[in-house]
C-alpha positions as CSV (number, residue, x, y, z in Angstrom):
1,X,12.3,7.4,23.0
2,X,10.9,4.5,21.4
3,X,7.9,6.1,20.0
4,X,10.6,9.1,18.4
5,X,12.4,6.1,16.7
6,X,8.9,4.1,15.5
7,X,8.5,8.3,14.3
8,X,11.5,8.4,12.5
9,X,11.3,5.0,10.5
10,X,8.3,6.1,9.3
11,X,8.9,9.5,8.1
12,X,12.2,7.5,6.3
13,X,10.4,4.8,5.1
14,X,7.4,6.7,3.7
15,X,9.9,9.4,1.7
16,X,11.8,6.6,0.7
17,X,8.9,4.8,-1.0
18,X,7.9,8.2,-2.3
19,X,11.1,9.0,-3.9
20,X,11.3,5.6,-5.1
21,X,7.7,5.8,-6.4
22,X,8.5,8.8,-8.2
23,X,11.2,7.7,-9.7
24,X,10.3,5.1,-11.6
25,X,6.9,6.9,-12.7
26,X,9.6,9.5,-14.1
27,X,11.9,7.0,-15.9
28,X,8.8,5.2,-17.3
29,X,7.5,8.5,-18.6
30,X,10.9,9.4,-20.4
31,X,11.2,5.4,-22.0
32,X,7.8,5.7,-23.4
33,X,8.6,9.4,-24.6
34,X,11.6,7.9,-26.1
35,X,9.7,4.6,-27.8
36,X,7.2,7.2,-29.1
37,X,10.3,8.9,-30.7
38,X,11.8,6.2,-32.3
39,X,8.7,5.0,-33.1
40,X,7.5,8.2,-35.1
41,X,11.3,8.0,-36.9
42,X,10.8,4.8,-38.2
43,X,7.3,5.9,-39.6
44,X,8.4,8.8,-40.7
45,X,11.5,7.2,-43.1
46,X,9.4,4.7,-44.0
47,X,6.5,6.8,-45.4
48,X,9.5,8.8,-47.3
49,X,10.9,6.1,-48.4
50,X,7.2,5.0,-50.1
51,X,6.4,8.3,-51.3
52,X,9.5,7.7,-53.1
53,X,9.5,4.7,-54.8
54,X,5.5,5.4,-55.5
55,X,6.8,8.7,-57.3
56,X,10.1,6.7,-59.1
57,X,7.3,4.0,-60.2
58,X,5.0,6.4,-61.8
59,X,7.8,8.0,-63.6
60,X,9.4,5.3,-64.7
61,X,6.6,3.8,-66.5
62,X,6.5,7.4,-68.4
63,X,9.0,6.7,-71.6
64,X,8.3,10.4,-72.6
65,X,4.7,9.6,-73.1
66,X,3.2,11.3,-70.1
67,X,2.0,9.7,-66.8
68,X,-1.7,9.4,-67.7
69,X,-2.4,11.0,-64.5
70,X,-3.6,14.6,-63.7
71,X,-1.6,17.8,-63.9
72,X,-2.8,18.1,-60.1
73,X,-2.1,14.7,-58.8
74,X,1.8,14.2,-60.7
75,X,1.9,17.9,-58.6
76,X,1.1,16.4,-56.0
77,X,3.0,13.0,-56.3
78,X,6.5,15.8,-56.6
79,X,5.5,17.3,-53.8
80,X,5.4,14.5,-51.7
81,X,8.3,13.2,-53.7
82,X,10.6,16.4,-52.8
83,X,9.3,16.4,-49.1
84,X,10.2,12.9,-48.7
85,X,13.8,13.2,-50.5
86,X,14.6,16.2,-48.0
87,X,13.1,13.6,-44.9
88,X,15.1,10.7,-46.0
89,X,18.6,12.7,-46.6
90,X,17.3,14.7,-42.9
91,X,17.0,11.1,-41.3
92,X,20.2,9.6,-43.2
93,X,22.1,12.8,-41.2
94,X,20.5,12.3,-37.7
95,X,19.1,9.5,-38.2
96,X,21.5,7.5,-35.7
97,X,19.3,9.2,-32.8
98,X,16.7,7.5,-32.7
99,X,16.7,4.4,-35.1
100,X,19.2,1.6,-34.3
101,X,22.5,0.9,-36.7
102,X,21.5,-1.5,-38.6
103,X,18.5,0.8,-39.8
104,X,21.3,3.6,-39.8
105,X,23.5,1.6,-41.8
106,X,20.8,0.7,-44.4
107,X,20.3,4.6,-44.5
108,X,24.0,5.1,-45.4
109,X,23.9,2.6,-48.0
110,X,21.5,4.1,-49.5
111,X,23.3,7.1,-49.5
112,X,26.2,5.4,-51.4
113,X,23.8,4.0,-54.2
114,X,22.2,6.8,-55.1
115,X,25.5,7.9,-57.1
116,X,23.6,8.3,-61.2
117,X,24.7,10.8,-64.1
118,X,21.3,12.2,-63.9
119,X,22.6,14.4,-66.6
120,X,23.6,12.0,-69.0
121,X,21.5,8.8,-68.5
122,X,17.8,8.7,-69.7
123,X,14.8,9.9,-67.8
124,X,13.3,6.8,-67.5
125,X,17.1,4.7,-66.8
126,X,17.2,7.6,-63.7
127,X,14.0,6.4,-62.1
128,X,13.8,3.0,-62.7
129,X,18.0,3.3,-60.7
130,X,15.9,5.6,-58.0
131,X,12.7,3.6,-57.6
132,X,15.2,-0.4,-57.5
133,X,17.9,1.4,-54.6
134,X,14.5,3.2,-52.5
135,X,12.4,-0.1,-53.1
136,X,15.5,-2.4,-51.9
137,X,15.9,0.4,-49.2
138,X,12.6,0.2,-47.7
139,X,12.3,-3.4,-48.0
140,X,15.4,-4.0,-45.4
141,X,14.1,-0.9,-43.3
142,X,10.6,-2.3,-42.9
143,X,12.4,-6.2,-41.7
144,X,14.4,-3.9,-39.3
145,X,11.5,-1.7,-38.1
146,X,9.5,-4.8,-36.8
147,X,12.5,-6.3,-35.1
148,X,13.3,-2.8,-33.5
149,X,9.6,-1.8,-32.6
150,X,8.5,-5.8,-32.3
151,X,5.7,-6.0,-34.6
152,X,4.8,-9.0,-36.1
């Protein structure tokens, strides 16, 4: 009898430390899936949110007179300016998954800014109101990305 019970705490105590093991390897696998997440958010809005301001910048600057860059490279520069307009209005909509409020709520004032007459106002008067709301934008975003993610 007392070598069924010495049996029987055994077999209990080794598939409770099993299950326990296993458990936590599985919650520690789904926190770092989830970091990695919210990690790759924040990069992503944050590259979008340069590509913009690098594109509002350049054009800016134009007056009518032409970048001075390349046919290929402003293509380029509005390509990665479109992408990065459809990733930051994708992120201001969903955002609230996977980056924190405060960088959901700098998201959502950014939505509110970006009100311009982009009929009626100036080419230039456009950008330079696009690049000063992105650049404000992704100066508050970055603050809140290191606090979030703890970089120094």
């Amino acid at each position: 009898m007392d070598v069924l019970t010495n049996l029987a705490v055994s077999i209990t105590s080794g598939a409770l430390a099993a299950f326990l093991g296993a458990w936590w390897a599985i919650r520690k696998f789904y926190a770092e899936r989830n970091w990695e997440r919210r990690e790759r958010a924040y990069e992503e809005i944050i590259h979008a949110l340069y590509d913009i301001t690098r594109y509002c910048a350049v054009q800016k600057e134009d007056y009518g007179q032409g970048t001075g860059l390349s046919a290929e490279k402003e293509n380029e520069l509005q390509i990665k300016y479109m992408s990065a307009y459809s990733s930051v209005n994708k992120s201001i909509d969903i955002g609230s998954l996977y980056i924190s409020s405060k960088a959901n709520k700098i998201l959502q004032l950014l939505r509110e800014h970006r009100n311009v007459d982009y009929e009626g106002e100036p080419a230039f008067e456009v950008f330079e109101h696009e690049h000063s709301i992105h650049k404000e934008a992704l100066d508050a975003f970055l603050v809140v990305a290191r606090k979030e993610l703890h970089i120094k």
